[in-house]
C-alpha positions in Angstrom: -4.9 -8.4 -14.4 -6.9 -9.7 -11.6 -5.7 -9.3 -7.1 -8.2 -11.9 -5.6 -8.1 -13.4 -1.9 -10.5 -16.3 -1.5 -11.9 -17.1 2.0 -8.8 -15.4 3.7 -9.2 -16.1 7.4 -5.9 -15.2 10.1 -5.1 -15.2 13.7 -1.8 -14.8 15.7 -0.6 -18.4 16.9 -4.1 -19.4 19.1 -5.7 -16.1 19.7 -9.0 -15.3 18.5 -9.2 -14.5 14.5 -8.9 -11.3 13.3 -10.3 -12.5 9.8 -12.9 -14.7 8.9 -13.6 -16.1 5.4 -12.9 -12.8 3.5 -13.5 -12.4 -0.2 -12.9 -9.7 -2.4 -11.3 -8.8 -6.0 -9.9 -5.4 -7.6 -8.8 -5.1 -11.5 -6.3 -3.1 -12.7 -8.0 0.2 -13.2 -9.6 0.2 -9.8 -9.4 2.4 -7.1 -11.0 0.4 -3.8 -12.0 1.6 -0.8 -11.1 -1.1 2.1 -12.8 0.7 5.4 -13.5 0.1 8.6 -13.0 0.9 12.3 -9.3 0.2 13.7 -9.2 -3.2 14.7 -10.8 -4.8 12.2 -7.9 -6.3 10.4 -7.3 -4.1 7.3 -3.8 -3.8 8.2 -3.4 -7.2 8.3 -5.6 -7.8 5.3 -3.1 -5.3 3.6 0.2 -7.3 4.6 -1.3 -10.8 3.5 -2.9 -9.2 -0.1 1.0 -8.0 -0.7 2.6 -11.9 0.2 4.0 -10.2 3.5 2.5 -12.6 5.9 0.2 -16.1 4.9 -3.1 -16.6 5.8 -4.3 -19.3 8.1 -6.7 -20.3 5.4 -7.4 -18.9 2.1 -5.4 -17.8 -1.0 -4.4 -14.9 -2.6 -3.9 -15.1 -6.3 -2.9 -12.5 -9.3 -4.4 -13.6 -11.8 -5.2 -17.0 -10.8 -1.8 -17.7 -9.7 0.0 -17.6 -6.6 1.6 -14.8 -5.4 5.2 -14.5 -7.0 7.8 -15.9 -4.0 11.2 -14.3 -5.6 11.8 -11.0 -7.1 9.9 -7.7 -7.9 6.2 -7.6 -6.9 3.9 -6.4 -8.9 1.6 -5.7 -5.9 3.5 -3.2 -3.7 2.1 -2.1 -0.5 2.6 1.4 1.5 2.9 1.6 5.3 1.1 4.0 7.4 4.6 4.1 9.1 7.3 4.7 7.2 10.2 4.2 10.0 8.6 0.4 10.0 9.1 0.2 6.4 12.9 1.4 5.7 16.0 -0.5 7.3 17.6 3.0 9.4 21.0 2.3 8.4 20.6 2.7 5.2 21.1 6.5 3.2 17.7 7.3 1.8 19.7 7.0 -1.9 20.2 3.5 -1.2 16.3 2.9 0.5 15.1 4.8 -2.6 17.0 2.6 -5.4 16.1 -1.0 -3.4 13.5 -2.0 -6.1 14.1 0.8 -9.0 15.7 3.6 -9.8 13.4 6.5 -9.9 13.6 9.6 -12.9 14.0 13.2 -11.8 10.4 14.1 -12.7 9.3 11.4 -10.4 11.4 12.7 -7.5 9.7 16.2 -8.2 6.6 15.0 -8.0 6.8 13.9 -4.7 8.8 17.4 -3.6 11.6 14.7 -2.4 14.6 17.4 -2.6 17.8 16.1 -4.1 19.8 17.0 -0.6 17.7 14.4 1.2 19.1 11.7 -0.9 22.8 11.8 1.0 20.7 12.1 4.6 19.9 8.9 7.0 16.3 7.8 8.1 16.8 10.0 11.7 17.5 13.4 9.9 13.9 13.4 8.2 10.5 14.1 9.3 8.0 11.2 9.0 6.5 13.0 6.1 9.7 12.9 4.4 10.2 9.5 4.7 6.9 8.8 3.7 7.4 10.2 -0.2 10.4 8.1 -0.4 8.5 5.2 0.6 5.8 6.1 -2.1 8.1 6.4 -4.7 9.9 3.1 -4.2 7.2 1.6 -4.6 6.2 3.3 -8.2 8.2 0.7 -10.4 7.1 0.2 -13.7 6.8 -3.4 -12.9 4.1 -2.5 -10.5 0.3 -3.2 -11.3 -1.5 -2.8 -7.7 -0.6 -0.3 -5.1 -2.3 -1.3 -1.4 -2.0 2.2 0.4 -2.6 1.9 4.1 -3.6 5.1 5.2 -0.4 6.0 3.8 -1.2 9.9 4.0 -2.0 10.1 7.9 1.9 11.1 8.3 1.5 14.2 6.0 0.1 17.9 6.1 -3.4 18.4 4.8 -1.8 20.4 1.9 0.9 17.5 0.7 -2.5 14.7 1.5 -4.5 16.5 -1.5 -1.0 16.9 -3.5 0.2 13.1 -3.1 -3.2 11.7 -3.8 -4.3 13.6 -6.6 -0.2 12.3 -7.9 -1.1 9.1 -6.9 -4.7 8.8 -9.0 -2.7 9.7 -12.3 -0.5 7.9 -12.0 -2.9 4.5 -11.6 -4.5 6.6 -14.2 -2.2 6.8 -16.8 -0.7 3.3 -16.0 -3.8 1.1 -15.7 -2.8 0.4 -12.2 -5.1 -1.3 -9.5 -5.1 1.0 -6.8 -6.3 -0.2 -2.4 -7.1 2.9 -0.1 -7.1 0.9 3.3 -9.0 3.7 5.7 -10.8 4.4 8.3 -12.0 7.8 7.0 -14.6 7.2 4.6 -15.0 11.0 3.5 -11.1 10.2 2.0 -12.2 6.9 0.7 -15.2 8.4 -1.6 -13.2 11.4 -2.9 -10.7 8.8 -4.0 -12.4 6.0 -4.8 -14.3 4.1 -7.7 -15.7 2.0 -5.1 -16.1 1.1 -1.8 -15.8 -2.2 0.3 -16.5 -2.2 4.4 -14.0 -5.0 6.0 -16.4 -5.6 8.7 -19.2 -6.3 6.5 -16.8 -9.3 4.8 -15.5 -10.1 7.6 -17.2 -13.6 9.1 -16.3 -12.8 12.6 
């Protein structure tokens, strides 16, 4: 299975574009590197690869078709902010189950304790809430994970313990795999290779 976006270009309404005739592809096995400074766009390179937003010009396709519009995506994306990603009236059981249903040894694996499952959004820690959202998005019907520097919101300690989950697991499922970063020291510890936005980026 193929993620390609074509020629992607976006701005907001008529302010000056943010991307420019971008072009890039990751297989299923891949772990890419997508860095840059901030303000370059990767965020909103992330949102439009996942079918969250539509570029101005361009196309994304999986495997040479459009994006599904209905249903489960197979290309999930992770937030850097996880309050901006779960709906805070939900119980974290219910923002958990919203595409699948987890296993035990998956819940483990991501230290989410069983006790946080009856708690609301407010009575967690933003690192808390960030291994729910990593989890959600672990469904077997996934095939590409676009992580925006999804591991800013945790200790140094849980950053090497959720990636080195996070690389077996696209491992052992043949999963594409998009580190969107600024730090490239995290990018080449992670990564199979390496693309710098501003270099695509036809600004």
């Amino acid at each position: 299975m193929l993620l390609e976006a074509k020629n992607i270009s976006y701005r907001y309404q008529n302010g000056p574009w943010i991307l420019k005739d971008v072009t890039l592809s990751v297989g299923e096995g891949e772990r890419v590197g997508l860095v840059g400074p901030s303000g370059y766009g990767k965020s909103t390179l992330s949102k439009i690869l996942a079918g969250y937003i539509k570029p101005a010009a361009g196309e994304v396709l999986l495997d040479g078709k459009e994006l599904p519009a209905e249903g489960y995506s197979p290309i999930q994306l992770i937030y850097q902010h996880p309050e901006k990603a779960i709906n805070p009236l939900w119980r974290m059981k219910d923002i958990l189950h919203e595409g699948w249903v987890p296993d035990q040894c998956t819940l483990n694996a991501m230290g989410i304790e069983q006790g946080w499952l009856e708690r609301w959004p407010a009575e967690l820690s933003g690192g808390e809430m960030q291994r729910f959202c990593i989890a959600r998005v672990l469904g077997p019907q996934t095939r590409f994970l676009i992580a925006d520097e999804m591991s800013t919101m945790l200790d140094v300690i849980t950053q090497a313990q959720i990636w080195e989950l996070m690389i077996r697991i696209v491992e052992e499922r043949c999963m594409g795999l998009i580190v969107v970063t600024h730090n490239e020291a995290l990018a080449q510890k992670v990564c199979t290779r390496i693309i710098s936005l501003p270099e695509l980026n036809k600004l």
